[in-house]
C-alpha positions as CSV (number, residue, x, y, z in Angstrom):
1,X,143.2,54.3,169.9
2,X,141.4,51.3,168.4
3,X,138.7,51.4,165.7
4,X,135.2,50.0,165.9
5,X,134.5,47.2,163.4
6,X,132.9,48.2,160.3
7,X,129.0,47.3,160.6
8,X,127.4,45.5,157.7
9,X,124.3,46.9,156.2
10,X,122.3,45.5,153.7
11,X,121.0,47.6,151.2
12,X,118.1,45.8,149.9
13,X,117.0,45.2,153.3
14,X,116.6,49.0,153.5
15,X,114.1,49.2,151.2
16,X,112.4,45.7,152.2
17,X,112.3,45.7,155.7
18,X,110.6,48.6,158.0
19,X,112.6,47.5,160.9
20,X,116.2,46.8,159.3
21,X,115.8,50.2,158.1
22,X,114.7,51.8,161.6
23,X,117.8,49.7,163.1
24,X,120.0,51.8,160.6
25,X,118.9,55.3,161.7
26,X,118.8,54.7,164.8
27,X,122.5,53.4,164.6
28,X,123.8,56.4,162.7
29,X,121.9,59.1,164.6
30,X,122.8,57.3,168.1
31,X,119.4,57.3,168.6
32,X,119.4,55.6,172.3
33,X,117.4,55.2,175.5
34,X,118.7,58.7,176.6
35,X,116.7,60.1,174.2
36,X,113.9,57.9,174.5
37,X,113.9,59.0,178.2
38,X,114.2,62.3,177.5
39,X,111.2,62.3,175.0
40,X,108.8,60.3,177.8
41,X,110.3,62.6,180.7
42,X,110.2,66.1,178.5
43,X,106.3,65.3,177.0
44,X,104.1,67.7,178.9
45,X,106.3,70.0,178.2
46,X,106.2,69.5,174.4
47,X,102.9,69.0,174.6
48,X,102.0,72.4,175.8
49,X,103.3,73.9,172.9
50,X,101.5,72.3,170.4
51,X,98.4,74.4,170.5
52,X,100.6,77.0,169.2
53,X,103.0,74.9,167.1
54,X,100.1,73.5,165.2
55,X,98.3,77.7,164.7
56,X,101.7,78.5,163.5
57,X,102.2,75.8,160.9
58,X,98.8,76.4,159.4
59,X,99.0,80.1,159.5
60,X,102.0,79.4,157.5
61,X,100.7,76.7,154.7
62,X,97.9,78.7,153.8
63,X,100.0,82.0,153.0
64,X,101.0,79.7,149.8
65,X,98.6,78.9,146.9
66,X,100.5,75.3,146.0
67,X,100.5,74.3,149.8
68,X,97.4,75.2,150.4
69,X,96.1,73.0,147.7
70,X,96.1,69.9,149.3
71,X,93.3,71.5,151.7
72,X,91.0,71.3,148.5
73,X,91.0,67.8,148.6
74,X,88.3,66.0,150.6
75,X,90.3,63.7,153.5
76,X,88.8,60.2,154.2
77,X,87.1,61.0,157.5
78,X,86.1,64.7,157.1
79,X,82.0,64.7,155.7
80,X,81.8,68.4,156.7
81,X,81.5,71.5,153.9
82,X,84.3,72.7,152.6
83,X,85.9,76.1,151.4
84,X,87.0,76.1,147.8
85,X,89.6,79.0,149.1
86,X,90.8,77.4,152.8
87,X,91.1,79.7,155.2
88,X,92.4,79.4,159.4
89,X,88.7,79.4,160.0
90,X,87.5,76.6,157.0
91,X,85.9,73.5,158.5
92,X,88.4,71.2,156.9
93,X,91.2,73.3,158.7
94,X,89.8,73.0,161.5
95,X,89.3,69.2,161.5
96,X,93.1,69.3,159.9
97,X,94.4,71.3,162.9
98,X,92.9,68.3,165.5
99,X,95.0,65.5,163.5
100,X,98.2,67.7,163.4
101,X,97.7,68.2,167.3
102,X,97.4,64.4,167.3
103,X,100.4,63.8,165.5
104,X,102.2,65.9,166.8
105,X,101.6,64.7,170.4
106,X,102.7,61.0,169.0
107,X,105.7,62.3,167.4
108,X,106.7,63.1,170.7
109,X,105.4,60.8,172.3
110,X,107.3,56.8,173.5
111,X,108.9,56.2,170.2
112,X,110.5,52.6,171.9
113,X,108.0,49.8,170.2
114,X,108.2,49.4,166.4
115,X,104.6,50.5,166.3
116,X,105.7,54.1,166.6
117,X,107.8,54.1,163.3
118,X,105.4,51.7,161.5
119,X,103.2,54.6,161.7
120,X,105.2,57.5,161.0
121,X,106.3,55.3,157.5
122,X,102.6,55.4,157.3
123,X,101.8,59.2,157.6
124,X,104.7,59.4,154.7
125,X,103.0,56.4,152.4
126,X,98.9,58.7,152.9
127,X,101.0,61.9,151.7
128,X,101.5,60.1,147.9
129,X,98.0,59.2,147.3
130,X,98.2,55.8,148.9
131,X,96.4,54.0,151.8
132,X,93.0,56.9,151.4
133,X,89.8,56.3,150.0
134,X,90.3,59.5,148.4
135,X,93.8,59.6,147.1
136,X,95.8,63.1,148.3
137,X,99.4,63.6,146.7
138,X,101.8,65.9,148.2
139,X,105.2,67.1,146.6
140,X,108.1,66.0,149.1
141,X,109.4,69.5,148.4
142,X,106.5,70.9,150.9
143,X,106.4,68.0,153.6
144,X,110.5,68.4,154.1
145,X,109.9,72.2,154.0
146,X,106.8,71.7,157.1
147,X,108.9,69.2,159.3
148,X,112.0,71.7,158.7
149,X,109.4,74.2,160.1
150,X,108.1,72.4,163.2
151,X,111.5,71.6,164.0
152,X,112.7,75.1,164.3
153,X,109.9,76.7,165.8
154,X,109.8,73.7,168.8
155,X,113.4,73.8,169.1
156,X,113.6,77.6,169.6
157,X,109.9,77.2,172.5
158,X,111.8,74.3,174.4
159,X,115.5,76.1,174.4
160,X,113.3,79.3,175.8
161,X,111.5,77.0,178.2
162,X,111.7,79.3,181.5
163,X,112.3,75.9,184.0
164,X,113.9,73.5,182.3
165,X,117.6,73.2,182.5
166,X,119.7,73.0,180.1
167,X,120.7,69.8,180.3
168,X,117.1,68.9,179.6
169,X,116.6,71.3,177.2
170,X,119.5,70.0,175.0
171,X,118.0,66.5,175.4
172,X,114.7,66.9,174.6
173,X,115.7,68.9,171.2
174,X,118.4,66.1,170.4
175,X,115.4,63.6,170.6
176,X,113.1,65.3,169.1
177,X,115.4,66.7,166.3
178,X,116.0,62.6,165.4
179,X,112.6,61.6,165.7
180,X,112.0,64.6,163.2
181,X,114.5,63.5,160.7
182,X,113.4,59.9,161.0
183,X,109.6,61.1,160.0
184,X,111.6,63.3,157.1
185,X,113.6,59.9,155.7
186,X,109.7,58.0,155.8
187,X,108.4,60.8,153.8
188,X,111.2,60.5,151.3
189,X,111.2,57.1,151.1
190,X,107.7,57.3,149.6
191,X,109.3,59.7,146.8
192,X,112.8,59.0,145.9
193,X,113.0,56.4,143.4
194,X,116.7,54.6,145.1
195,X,115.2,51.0,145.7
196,X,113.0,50.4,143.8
197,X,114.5,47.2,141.9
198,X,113.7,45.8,145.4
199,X,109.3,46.7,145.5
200,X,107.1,44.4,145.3
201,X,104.5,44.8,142.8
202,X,102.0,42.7,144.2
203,X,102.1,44.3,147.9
204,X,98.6,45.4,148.7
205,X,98.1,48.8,150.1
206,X,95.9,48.8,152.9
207,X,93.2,51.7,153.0
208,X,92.4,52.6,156.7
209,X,91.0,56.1,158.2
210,X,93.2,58.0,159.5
211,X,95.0,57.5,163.1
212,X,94.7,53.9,162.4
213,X,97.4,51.5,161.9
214,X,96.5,47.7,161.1
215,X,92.9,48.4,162.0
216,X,94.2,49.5,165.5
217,X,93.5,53.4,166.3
218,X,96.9,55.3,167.1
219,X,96.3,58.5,167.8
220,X,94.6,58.3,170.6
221,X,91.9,60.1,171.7
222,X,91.3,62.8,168.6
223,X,88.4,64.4,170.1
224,X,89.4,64.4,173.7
225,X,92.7,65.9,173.0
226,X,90.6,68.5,170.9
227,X,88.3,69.2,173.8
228,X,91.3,69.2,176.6
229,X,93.4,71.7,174.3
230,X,90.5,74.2,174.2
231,X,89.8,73.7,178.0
232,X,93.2,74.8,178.6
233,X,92.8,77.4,176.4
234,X,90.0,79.0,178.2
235,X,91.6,78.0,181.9
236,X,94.7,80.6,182.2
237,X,95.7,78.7,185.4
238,X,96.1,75.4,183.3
239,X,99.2,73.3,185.0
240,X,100.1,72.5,181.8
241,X,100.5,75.7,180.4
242,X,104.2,76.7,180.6
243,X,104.8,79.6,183.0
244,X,105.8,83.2,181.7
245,X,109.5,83.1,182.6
246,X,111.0,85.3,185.5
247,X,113.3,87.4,183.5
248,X,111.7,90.9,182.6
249,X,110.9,90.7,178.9
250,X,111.7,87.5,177.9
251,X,109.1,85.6,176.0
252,X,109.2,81.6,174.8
253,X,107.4,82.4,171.2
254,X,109.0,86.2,171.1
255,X,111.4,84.9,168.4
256,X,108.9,83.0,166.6
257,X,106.9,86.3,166.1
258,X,109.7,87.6,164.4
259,X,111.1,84.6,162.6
260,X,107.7,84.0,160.6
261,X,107.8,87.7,159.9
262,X,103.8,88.5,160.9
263,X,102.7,85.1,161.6
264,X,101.1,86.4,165.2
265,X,99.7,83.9,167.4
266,X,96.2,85.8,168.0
267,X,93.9,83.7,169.1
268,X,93.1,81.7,172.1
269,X,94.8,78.2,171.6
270,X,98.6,80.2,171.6
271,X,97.6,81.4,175.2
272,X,98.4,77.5,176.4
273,X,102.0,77.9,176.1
274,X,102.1,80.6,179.1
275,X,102.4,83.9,176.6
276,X,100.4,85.9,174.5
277,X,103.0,85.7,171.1
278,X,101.1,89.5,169.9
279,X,100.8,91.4,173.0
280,X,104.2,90.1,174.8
281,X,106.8,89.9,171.3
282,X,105.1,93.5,170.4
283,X,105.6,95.5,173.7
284,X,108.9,97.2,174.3
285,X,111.9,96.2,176.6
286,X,110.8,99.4,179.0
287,X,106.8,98.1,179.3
288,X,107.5,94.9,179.8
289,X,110.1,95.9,182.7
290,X,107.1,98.2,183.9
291,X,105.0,95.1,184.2
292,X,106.6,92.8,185.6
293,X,107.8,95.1,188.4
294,X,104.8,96.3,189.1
């Protein structure tokens, strides 16, 4: 059995060119159009969960003092009051929970034009103090811990999905599982200190609001994606909510529940995915059997 050739990289072209760098992880994590495909195809379906994803992740970052820190700083576009103490129910987490939906959405969204990484290197440059009006610096310690978190709680909704099959299933976690570790390199990138005989001290750091790449806005539609996410919240016969599966007593966020040990989903954005995380991971084997006989 033959050997492929040995590929050539460059290093300093790794930490001097955005795209000779994408090229690489792509290469390594056989990142292809398979999963490209399965990312466009598998979207509404990631998307659904997001609502709950993003309650989750929040719920989480403010049960810590150091993470929930960075939600005393003022962001570039948010003129609202602010809590000295953040809680679920702060203004600025609220305004913080709209871009995470946004981002979220992108991350999973076409990742096959170089736009799509330039921006996620972005997200990773705004999290060191650079590219904001007001500067906001967060340790890489708590990003890689948050996309390690939004990783495992999407992987565990879209293997529980009730109609996909499996097939699917294990494609749209590959994809999204690279995309995530892509996003997790960006952020490092911005921290480790390997490369940096290559920077260039005279680059200028562009300061733009946020969503915006080279003037141009990419996340698209922030306050329509708010106002559709609460729509569906309030509309239990939503098509995009994902349907409470067949099988007595199974439940798409059930494991979540326990996994974040009393992070309960308990208010009305969580009700998008399909399932009520409180009322359906708390009932027992025997009542939910009752109900969905009945």
């Amino acid at each position: 059995m033959g050997y492929l050739p040995m590929m050539h990289i460059g290093r300093e072209e790794l930490y001097t060119d955005l795209e000779a760098r994408i090229r690489y992880l792509h290469s390594f994590l056989d990142f292809s159009s398979q999963d490209i495909t399965a990312l466009i195809t598998g979207q509404k379906y990631v998307k659904a969960l997001i609502p709950a994803v993003v309650n989750i992740v929040y719920k989480k970052l403010l049960q810590y003092d150091i993470t929930a820190r960075a939600f005393t700083t003022r962001s570039t576009s948010f003129e609202g009051p602010m809590d000295e103490i953040p809680t679920e129910d702060s203004p600025q987490i609220q305004h913080r929970k709209v871009f995470l939906r946004a981002y979220l959405t992108k991350l999973c969204s076409d990742p096959s034009r170089m736009e799509f990484w330039e921006y996620l290197d972005k997200v990773g440059m705004m999290h060191v103090g650079l590219g904001r009006a007001h500067p906001l610096h967060v340790e890489y310690i708590h990003l890689g811990a948050c996309l390690s978190f939004i990783q495992d709680i999407m992987t565990e909704a879209i293997l529980s999905h009730p109609r996909l099959s499996l097939q699917r299933k294990i494609a749209l976690v590959k994809a999204v599982g690279k995309v995530i570790w892509i996003q997790n390199d960006l952020m490092a990138k911005w921290h480790v200190k390997d490369g940096q005989e290559f920077e260039d001290a005279d680059g200028e750091i562009t300061i733009e609001e946020e969503g915006y790449l080279h003037g141009k806005k990419i996340l698209d539609d922030l306050e329509d994606d708010a106002a559709e996410g609460e729509a569906r919240d309030r509309d239990p016969d939503s098509p995009s909510r994902i349907p409470r599966p067949m099988a007595a007593g199974v439940c798409p966020f059930s494991g979540i529940a326990r996994g974040v040990e009393g992070l309960k989903v308990s208010d009305e954005s969580a009700a998008k995915v399909g399932n009520d995380v409180v009322d359906e991971s708390s009932k027992r084997p025997e009542e939910l059997s009752a109900q969905e006989s009945g």
